[in-house]
LODREN-532949 format. One line per 3 residues: number of its first residue (from 1); their letters; for each residue x, y, z of N, C-alpha, C, O, CB. Coordinates in nm, 3 decimals, always signed. Each point is the difference from the previous one (the first is absolute). Glycine has a CB too. Example, Ala and Ser with C-alpha at 12.3 -4.5 7.8 and 13.67 -1.06 7.14 Angstrom:
<sites>
1 = AS = +1.319,-0.569,+0.780,-0.089,+0.119,+0.000,+0.090,+0.120,+0.000,+0.104,-0.002,+0.066,-0.293,-0.115,+0.059  +0.154,+0.222,-0.197,+0.082,+0.119,+0.006,-0.077,+0.109,+0.073,+0.051,+0.111,+0.017,+0.067,-0.174,-0.232
</sites>
This chain:
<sites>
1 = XXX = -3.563,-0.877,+1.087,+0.125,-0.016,-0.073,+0.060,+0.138,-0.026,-0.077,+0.086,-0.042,-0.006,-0.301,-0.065  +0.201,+0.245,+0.126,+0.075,+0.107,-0.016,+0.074,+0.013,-0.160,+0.075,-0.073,-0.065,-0.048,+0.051,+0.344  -0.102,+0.174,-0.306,+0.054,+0.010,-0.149,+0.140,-0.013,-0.001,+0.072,+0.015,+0.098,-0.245,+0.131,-0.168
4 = XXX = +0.213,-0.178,-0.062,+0.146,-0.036,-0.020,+0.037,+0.109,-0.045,-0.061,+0.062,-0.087,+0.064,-0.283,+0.044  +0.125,+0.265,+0.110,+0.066,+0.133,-0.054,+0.059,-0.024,-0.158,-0.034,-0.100,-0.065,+0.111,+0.172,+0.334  -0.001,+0.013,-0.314,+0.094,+0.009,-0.091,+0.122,-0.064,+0.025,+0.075,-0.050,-0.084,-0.178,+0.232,+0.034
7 = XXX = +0.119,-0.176,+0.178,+0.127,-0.072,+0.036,+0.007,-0.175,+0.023,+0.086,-0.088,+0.010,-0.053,+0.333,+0.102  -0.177,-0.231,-0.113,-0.046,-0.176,+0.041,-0.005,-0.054,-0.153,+0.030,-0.114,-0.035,-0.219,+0.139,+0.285  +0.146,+0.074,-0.330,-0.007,-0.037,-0.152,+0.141,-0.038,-0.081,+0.001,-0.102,-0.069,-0.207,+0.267,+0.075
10 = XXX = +0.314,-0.090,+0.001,+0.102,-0.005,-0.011,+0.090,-0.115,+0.043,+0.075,-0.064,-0.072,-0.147,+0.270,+0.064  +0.047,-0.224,+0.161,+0.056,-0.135,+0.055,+0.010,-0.123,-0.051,+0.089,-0.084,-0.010,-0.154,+0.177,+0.152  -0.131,-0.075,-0.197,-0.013,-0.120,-0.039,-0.052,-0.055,-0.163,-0.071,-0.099,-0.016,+0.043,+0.115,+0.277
13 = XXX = +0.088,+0.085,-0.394,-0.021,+0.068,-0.073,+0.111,-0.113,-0.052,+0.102,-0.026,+0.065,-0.216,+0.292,+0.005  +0.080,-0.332,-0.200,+0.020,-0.088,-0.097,+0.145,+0.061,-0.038,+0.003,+0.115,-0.042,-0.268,-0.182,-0.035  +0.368,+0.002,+0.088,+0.136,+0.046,-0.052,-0.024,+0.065,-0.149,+0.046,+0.112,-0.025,+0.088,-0.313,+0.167
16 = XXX = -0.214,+0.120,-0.248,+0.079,+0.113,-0.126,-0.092,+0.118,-0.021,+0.015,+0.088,-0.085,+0.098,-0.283,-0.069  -0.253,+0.179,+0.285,-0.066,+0.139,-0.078,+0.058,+0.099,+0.147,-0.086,+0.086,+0.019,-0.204,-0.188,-0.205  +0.359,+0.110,+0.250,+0.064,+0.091,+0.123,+0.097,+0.044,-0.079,+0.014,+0.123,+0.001,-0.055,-0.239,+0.225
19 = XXX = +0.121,+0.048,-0.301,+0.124,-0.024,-0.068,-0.004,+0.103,-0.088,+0.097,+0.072,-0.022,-0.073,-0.309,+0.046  -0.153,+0.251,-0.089,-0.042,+0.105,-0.119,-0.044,+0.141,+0.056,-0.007,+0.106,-0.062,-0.081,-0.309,-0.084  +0.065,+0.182,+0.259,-0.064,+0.178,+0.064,+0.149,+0.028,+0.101,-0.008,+0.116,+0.039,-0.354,-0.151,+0.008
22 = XXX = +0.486,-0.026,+0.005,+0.118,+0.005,+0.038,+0.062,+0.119,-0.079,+0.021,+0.116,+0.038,-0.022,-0.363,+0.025  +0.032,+0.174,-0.209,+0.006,+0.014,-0.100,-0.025,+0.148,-0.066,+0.066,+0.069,-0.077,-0.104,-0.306,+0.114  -0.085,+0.253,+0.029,-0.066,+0.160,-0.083,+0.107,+0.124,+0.117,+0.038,+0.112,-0.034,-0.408,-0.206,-0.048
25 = XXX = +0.391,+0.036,+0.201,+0.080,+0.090,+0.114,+0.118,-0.020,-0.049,+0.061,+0.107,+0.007,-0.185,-0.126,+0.203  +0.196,-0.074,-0.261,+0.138,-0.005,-0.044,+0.026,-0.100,-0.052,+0.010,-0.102,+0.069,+0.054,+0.218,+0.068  -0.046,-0.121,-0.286,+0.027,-0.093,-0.108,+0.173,-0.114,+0.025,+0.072,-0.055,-0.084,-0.239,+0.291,-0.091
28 = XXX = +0.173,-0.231,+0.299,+0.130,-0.090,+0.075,-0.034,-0.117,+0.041,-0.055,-0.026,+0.107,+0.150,+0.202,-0.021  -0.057,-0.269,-0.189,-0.098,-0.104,+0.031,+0.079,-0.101,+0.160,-0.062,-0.074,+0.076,-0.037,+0.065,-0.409  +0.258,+0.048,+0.336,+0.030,-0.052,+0.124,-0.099,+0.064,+0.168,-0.018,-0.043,+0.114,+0.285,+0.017,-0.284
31 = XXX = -0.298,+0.119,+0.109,-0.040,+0.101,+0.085,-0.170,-0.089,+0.025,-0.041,-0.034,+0.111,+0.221,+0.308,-0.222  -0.231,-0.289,+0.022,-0.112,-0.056,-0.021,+0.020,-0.118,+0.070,-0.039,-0.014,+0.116,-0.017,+0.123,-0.319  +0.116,-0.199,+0.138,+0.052,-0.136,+0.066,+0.000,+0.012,+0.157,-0.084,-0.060,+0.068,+0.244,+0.011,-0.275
34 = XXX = -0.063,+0.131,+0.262,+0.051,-0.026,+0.125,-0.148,+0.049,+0.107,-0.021,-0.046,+0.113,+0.331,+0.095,-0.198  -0.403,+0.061,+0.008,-0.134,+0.024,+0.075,-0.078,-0.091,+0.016,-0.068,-0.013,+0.102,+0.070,+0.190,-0.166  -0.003,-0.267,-0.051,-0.132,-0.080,+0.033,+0.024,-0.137,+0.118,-0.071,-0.051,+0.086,-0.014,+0.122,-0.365
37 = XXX = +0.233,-0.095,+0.225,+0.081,-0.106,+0.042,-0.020,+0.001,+0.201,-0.016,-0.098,+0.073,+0.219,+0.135,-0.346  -0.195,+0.132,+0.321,+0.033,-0.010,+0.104,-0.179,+0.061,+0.093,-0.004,+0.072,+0.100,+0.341,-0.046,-0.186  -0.439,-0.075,+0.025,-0.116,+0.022,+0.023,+0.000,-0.140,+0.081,+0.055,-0.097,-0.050,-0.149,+0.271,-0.155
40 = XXX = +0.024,-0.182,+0.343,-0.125,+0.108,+0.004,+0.097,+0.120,+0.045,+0.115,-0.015,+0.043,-0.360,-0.142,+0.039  +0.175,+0.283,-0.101,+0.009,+0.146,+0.099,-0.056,-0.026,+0.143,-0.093,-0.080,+0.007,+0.048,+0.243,-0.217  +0.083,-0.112,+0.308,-0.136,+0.055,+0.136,-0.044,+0.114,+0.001,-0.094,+0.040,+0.068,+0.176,-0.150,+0.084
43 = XXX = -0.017,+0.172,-0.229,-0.052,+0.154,+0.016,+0.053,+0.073,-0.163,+0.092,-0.036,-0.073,-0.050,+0.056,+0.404  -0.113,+0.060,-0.344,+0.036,+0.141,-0.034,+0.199,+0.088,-0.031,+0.061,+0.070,-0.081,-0.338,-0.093,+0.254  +0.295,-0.041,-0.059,+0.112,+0.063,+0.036,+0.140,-0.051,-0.053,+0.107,+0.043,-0.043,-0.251,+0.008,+0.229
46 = XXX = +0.074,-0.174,-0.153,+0.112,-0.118,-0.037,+0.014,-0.039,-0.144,+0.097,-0.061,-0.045,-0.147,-0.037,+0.261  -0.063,+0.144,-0.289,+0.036,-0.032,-0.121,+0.007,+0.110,-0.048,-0.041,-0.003,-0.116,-0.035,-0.191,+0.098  +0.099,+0.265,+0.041,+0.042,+0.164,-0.041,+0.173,-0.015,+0.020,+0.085,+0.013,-0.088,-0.341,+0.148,+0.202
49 = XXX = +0.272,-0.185,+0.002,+0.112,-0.006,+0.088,+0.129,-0.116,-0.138,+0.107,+0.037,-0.049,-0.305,-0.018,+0.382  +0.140,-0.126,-0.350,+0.037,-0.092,-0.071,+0.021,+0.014,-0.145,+0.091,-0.063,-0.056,-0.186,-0.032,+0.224  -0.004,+0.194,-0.247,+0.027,+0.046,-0.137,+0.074,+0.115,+0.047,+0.099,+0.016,-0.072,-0.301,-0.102,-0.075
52 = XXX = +0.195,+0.152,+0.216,+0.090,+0.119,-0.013,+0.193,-0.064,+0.011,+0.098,+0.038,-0.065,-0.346,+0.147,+0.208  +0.237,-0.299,-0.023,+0.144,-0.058,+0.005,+0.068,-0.050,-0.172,+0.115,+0.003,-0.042,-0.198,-0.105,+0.330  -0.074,+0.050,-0.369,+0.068,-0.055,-0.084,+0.082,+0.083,-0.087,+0.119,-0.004,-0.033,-0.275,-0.150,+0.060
55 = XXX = +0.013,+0.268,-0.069,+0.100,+0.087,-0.066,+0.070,+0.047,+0.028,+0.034,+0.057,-0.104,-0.117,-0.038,+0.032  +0.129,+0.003,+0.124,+0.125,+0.069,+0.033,+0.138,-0.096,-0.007,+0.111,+0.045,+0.025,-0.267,+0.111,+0.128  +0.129,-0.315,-0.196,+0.096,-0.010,-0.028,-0.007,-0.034,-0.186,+0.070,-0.082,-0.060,-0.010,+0.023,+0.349
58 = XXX = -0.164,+0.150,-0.347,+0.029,-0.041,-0.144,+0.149,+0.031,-0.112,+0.083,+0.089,+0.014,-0.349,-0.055,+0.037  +0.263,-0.100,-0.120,+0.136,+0.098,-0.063,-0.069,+0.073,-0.071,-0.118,+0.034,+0.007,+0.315,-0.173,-0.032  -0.065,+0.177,-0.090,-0.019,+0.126,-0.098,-0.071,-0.102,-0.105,-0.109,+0.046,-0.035,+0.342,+0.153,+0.076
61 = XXX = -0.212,-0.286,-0.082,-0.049,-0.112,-0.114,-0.149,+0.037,+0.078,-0.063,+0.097,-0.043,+0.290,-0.339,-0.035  -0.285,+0.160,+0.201,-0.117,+0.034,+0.044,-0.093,+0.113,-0.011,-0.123,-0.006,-0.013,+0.230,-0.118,+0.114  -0.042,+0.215,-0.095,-0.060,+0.142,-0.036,+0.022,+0.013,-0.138,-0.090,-0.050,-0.067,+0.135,+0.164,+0.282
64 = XXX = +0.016,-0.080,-0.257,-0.024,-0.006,-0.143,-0.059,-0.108,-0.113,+0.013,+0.006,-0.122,+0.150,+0.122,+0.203  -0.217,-0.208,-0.019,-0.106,-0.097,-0.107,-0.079,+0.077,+0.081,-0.055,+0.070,-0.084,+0.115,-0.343,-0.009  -0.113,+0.316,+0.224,-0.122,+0.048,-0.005,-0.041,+0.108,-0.041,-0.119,+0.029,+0.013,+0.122,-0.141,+0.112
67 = XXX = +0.097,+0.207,-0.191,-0.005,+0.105,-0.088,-0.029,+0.014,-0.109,-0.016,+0.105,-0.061,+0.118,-0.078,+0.162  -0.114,-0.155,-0.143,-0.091,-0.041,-0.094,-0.163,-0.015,-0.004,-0.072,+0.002,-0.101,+0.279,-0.091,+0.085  -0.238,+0.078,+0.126,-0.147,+0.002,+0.008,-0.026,+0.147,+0.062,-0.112,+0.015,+0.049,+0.075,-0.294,-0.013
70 = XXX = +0.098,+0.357,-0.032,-0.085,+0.156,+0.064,+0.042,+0.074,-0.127,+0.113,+0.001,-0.049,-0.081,+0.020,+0.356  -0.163,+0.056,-0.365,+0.021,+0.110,-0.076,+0.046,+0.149,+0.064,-0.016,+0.043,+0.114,-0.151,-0.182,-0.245  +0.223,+0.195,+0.028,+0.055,+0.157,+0.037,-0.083,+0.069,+0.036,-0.114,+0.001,-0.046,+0.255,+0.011,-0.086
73 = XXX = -0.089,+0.077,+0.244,-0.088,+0.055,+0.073,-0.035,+0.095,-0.102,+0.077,+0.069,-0.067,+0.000,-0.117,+0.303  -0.258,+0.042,-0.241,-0.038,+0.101,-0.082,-0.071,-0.056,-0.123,-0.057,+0.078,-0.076,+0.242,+0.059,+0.166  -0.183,-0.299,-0.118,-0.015,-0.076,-0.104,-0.099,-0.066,-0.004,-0.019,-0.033,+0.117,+0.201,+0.032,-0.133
76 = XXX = -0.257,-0.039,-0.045,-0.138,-0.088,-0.015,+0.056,-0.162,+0.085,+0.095,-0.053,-0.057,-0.203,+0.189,-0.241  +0.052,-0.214,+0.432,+0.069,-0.108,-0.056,-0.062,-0.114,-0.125,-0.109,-0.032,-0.047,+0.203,+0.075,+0.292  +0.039,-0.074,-0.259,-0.024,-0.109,-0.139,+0.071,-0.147,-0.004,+0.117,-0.036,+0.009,-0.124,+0.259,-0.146
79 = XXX = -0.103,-0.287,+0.120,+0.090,-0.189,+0.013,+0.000,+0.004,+0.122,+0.096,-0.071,+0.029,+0.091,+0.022,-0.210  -0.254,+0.103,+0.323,-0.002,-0.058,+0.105,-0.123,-0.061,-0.001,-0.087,-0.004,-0.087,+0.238,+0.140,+0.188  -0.143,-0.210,+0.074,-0.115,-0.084,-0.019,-0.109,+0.103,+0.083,+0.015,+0.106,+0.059,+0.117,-0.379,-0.077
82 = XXX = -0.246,+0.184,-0.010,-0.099,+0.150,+0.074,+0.046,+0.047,+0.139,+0.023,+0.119,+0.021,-0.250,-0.207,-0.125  +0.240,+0.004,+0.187,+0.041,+0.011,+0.127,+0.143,+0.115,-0.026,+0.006,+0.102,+0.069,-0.116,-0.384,+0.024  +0.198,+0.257,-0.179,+0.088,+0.107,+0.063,-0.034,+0.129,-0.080,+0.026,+0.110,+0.050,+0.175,-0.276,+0.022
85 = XXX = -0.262,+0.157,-0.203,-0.022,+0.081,-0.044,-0.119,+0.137,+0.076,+0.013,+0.122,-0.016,+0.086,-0.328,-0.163  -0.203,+0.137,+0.255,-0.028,+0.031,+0.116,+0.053,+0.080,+0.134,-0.056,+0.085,+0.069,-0.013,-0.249,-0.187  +0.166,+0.120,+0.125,+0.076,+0.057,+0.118,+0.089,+0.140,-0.071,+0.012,+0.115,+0.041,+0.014,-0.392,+0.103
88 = XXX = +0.017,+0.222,-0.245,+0.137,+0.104,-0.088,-0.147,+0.105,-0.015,+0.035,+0.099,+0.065,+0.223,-0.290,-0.265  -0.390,+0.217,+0.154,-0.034,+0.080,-0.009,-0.060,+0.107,+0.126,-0.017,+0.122,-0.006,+0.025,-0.271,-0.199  -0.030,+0.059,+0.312,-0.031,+0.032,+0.115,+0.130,+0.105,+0.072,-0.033,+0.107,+0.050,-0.129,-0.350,-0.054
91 = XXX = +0.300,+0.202,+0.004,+0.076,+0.012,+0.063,+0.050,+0.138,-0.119,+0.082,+0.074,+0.055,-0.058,-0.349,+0.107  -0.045,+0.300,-0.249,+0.007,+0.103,-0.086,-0.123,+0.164,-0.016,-0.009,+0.095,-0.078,+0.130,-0.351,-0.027  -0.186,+0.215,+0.214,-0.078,+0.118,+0.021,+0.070,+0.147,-0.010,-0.031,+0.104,-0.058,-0.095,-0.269,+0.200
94 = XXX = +0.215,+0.134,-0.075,+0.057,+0.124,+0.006,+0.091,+0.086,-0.120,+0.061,+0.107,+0.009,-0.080,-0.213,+0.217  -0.001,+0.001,-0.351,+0.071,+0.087,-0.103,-0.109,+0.088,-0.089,-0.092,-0.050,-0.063,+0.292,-0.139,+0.050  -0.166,+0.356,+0.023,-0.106,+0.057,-0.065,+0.057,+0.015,-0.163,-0.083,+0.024,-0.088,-0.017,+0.108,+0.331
97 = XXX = +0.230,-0.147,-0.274,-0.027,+0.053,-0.153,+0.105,-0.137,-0.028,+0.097,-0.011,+0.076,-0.143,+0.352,-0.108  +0.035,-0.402,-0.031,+0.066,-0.128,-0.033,+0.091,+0.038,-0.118,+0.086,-0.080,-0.035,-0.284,-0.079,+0.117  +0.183,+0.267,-0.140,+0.110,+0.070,-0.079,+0.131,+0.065,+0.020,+0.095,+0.017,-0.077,-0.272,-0.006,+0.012
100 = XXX = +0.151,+0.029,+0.218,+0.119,+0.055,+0.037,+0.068,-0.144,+0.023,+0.119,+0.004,-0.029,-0.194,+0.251,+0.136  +0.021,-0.416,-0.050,+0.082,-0.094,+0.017,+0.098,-0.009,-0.127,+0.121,-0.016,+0.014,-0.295,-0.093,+0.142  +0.120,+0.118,-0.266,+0.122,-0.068,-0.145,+0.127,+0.033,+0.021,+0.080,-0.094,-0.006,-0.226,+0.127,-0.184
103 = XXX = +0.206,+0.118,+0.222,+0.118,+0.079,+0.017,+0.019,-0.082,+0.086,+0.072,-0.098,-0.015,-0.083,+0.328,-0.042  -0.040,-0.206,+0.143,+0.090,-0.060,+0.199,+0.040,-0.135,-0.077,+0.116,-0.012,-0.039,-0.310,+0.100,+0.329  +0.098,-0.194,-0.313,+0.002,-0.136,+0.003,+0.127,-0.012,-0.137,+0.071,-0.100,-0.004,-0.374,+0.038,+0.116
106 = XXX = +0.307,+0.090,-0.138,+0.096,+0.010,-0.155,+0.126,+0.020,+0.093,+0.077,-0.096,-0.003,-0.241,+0.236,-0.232  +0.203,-0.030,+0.321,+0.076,+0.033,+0.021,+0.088,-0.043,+0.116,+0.109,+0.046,+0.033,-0.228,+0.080,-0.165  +0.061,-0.207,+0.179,-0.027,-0.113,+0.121,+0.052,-0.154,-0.114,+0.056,-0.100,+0.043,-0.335,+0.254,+0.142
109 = XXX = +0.266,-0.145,-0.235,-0.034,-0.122,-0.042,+0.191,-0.021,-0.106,+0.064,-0.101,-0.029,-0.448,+0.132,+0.029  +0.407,+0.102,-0.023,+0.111,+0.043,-0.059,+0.123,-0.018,+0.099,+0.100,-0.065,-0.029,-0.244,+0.223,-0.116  +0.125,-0.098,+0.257,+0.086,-0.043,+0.094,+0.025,-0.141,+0.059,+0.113,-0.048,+0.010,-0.165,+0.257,+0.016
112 = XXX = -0.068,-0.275,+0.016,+0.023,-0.085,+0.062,-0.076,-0.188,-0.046,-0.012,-0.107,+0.060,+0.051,+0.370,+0.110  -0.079,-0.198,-0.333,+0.000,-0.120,-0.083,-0.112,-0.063,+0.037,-0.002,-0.111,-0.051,+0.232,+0.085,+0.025  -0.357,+0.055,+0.117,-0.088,-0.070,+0.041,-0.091,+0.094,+0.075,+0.032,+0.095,+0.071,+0.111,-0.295,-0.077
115 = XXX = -0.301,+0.143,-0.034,-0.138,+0.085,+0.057,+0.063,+0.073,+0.116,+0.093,-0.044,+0.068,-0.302,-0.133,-0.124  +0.137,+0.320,+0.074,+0.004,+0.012,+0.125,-0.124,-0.007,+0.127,-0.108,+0.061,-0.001,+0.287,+0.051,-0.133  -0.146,-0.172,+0.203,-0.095,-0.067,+0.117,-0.010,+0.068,+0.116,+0.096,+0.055,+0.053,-0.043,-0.256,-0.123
118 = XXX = -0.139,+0.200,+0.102,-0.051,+0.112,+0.134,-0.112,-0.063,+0.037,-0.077,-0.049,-0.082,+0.147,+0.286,+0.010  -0.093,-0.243,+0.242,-0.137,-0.060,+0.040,-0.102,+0.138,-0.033,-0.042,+0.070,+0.092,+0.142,-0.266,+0.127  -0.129,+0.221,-0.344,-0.118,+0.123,-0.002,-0.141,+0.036,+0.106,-0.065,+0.104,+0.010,+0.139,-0.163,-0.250
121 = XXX = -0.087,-0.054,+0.301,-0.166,+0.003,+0.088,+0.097,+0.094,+0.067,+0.116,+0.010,+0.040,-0.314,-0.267,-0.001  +0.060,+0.331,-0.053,+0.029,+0.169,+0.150,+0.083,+0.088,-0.063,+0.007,+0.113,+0.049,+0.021,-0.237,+0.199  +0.036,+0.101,-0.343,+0.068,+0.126,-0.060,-0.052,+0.073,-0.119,-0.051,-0.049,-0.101,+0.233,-0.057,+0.184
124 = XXX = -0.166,+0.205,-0.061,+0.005,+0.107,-0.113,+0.081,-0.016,-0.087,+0.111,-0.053,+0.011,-0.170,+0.189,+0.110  -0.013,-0.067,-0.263,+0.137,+0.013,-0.085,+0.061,+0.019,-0.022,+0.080,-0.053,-0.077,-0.104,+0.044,+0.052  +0.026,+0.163,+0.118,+0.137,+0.084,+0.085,+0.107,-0.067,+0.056,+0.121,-0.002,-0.023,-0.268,+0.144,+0.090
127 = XXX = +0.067,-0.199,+0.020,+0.135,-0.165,+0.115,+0.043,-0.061,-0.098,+0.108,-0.056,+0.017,-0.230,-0.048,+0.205  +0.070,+0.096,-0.327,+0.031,-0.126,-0.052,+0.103,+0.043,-0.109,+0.095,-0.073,-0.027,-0.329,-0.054,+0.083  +0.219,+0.209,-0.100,+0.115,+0.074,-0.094,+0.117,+0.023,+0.068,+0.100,-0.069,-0.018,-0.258,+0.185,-0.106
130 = XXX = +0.153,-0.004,+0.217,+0.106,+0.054,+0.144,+0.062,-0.139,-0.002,+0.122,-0.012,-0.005,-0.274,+0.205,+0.196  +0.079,-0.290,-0.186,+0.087,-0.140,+0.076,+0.082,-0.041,-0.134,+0.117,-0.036,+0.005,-0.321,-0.085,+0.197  +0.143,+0.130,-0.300,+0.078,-0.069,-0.155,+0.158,+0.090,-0.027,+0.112,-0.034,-0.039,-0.404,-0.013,-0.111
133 = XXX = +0.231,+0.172,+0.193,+0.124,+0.106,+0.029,+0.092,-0.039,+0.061,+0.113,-0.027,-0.043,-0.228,+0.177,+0.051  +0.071,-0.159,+0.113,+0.127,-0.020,+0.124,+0.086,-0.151,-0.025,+0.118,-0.024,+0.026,-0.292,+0.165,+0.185  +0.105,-0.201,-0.250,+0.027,-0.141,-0.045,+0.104,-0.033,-0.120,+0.073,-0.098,-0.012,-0.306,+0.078,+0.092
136 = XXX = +0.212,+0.148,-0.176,+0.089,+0.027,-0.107,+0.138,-0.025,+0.002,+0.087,-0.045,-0.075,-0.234,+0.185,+0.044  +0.131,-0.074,+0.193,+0.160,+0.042,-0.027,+0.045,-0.088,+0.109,+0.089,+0.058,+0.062,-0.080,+0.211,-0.152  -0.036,-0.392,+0.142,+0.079,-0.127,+0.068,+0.029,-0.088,-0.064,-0.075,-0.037,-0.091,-0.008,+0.059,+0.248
139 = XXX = +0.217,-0.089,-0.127,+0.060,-0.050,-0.019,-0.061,-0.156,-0.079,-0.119,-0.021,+0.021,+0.241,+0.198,+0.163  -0.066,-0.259,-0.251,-0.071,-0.099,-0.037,-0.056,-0.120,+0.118,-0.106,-0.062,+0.015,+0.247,+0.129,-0.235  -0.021,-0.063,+0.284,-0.057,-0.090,+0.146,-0.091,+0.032,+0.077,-0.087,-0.081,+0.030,+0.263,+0.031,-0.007
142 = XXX = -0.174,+0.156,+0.016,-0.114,+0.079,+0.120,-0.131,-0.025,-0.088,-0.090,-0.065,+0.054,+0.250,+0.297,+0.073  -0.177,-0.189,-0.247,-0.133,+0.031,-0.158,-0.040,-0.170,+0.062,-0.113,-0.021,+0.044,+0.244,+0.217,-0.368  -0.035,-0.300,+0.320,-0.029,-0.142,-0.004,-0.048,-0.063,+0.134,-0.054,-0.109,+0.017,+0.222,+0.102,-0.197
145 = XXX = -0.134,+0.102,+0.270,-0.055,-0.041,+0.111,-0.171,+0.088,+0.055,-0.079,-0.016,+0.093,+0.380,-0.052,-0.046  -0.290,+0.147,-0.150,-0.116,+0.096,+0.061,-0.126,-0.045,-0.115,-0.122,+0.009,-0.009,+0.299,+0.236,+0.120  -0.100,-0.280,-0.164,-0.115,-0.091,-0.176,-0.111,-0.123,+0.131,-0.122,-0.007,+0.020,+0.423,-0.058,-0.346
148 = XXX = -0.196,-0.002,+0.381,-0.047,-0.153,+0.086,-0.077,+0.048,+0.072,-0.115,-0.043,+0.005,+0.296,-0.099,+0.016  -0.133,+0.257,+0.063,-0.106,+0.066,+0.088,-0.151,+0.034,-0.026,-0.109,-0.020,+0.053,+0.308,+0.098,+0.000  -0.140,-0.007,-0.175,-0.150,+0.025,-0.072,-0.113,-0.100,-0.017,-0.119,+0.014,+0.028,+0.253,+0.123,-0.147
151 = XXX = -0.063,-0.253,+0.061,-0.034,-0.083,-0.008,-0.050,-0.072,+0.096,-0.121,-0.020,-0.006,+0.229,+0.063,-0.138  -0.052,-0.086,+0.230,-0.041,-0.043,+0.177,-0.145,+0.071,+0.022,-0.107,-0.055,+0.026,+0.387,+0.065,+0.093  -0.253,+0.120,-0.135,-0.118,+0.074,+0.038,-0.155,-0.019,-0.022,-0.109,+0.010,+0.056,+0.287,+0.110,-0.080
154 = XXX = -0.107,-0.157,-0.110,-0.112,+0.029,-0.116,-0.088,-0.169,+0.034,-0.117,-0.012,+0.034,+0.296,+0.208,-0.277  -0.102,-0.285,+0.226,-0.049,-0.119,+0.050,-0.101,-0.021,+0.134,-0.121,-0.023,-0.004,+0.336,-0.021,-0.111  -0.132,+0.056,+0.230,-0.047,+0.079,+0.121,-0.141,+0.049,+0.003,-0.082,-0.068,+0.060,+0.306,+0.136,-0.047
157 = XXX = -0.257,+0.028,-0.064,-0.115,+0.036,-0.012,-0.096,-0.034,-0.137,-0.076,+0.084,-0.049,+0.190,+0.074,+0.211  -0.105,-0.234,-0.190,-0.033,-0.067,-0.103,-0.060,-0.123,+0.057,-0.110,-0.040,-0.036,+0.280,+0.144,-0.109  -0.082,-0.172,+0.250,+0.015,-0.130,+0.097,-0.145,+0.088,+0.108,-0.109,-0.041,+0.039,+0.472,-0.077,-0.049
160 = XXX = -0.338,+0.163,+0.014,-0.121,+0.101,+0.127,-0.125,-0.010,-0.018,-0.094,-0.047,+0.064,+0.221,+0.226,-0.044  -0.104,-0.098,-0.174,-0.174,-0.019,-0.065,-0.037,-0.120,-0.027,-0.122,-0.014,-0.005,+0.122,+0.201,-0.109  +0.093,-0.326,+0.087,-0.065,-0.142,-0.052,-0.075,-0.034,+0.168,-0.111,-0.050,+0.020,+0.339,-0.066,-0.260
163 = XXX = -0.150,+0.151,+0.321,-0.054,-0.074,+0.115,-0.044,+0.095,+0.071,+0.049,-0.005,+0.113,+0.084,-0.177,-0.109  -0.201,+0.263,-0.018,-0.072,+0.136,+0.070,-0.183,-0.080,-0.016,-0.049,-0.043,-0.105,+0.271,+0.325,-0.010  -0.292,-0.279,+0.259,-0.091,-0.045,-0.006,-0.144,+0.102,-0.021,-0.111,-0.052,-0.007,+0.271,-0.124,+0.128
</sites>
């Protein structure tokens, strides 16, 4: 008998507990919906291929309820569930002084009324500042389209590690 991958697990993986680890990658529950809905996967690719189509068509409402579940970069998380709280700490390696975040995040948050979001895995706190910078100074539309991105991203590889065997 051939072990069952992650991807075989997933396929065939009880709607509300898939629903709940979806969920920890991106708190969109249409997003959630339309993944499980369009299971089985054949591959890897395809369901990569398929969450990445979705997001990308989330709105701004979409992204911003899920800005509700990611803490500031630099922040303990809190009120998540283990699973994302898990990941938010994982994907935060790279912040060395979580003090310099308060200024940035304050000031970020002054402009454009909401967390600021960055896929942190692989970055420094250098990138990750430089980026809060450059980001400062765009426009509210472009900030709203590069927020989703982030977001996309962040899911994305989030989506990687659930089904990484």
């Amino acid at each position: 008998m051939t072990p069952r991958t992650a991807l075989d697990r997933l396929n065939s993986a009880p709607p509300a507990g898939l629903a709940e680890q979806l969920r920890a990658c991106a708190p969109i529950e249409s997003w959630v919906r339309h993944l499980i809905a369009a299971r089985p996967y054949p591959g890897r690719e395809s369901l990569l291929a398929e969450a990445s189509a979705r997001a990308r068509a989330w709105s701004t409402e979409d992204v911003l309820g899920a800005l509700s579940h990611h803490p500031r970069i630099g922040e303990r998380a809190a009120g998540l569930s283990a699973a994302e709280s898990a990941h938010s700490s994982a994907e935060q390696a790279g912040v060395e002084d979580p003090d310099a975040w308060v200024l940035a995040n304050a000031r970020y948050e002054r402009r454009f009324g909401t967390v600021f979001l960055i896929r942190a895995a692989g970055r420094s706190q250098a990138e990750m500042l430089a980026e809060l910078e450059r980001r400062l100074g765009q426009d509210d539309e472009a900030e709203r389209a590069e927020r989703a991105e982030q977001l996309r991203q962040i899911a994305l590889l989030r989506l990687e590690a659930l089904i990484a065997d």
